[in-house]
C-alpha positions as CSV (number, residue, x, y, z in Angstrom):
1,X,127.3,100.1,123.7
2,X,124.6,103.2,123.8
3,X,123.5,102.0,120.4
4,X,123.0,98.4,121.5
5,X,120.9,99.2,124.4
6,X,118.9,101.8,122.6
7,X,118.1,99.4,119.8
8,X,117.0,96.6,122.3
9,X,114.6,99.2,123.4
10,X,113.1,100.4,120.6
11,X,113.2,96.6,119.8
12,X,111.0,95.6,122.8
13,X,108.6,98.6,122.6
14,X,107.9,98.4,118.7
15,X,107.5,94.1,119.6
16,X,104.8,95.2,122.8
17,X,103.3,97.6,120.5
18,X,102.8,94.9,118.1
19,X,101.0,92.8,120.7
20,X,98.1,95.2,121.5
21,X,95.0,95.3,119.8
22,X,95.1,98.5,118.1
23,X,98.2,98.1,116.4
24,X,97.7,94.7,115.0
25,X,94.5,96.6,113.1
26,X,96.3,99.2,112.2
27,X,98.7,96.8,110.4
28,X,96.1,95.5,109.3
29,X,94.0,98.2,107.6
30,X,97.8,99.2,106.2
31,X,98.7,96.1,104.9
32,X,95.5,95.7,103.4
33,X,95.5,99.3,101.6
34,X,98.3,98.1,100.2
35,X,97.2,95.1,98.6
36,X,93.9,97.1,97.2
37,X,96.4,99.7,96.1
38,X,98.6,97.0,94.4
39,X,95.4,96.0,92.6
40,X,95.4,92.3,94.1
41,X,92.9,93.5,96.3
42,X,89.9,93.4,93.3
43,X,90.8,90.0,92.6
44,X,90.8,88.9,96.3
45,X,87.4,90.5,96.5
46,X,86.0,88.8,93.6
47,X,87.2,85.6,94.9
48,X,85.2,86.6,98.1
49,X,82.4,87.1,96.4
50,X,82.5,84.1,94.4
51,X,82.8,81.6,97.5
52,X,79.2,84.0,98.7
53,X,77.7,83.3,95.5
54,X,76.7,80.4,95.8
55,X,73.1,81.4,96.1
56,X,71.3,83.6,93.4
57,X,70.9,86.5,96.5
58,X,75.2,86.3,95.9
59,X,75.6,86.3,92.3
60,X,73.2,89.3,92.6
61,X,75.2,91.3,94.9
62,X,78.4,90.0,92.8
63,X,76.7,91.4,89.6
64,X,76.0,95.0,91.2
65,X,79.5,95.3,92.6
66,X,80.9,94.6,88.9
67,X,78.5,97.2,87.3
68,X,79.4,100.0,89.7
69,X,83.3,98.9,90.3
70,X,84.4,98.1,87.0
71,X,85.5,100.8,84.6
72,X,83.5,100.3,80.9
């Protein structure tokens, strides 16, 4: 019975934490590190980059960020 009720609790505050703001970014900036840290997070980015070059002013910035990101 105590563990019922204290896990309905925890539940409902973890859920309203969920809600605000702040938390959502925070899962946010987590869930993100982990995709950079998986290394999906270089492909995503070139893909980014890709849909932005469309104009030469892109393909420049997407020709910098691959001389100073990628290893030789």
């Amino acid at each position: 019975m105590e563990f019922g009720t204290w896990h309905h609790i925890s539940t409902n505050r973890i859920s309203s934490k969920l809600r605000s703001p702040a938390a959502r970014a925070r899962r946010l900036v987590q869930v993100t590190s982990f995709v950079v840290d998986s290394g999906l997070g270089f492909l995503f980015f070139l893909f980014i980059i890709g849909r932005i070059s469309r104009s030469s002013l892109g393909f420049a910035g997407f020709w910098c960020v691959t001389q100073f990101t990628v290893p030789p």
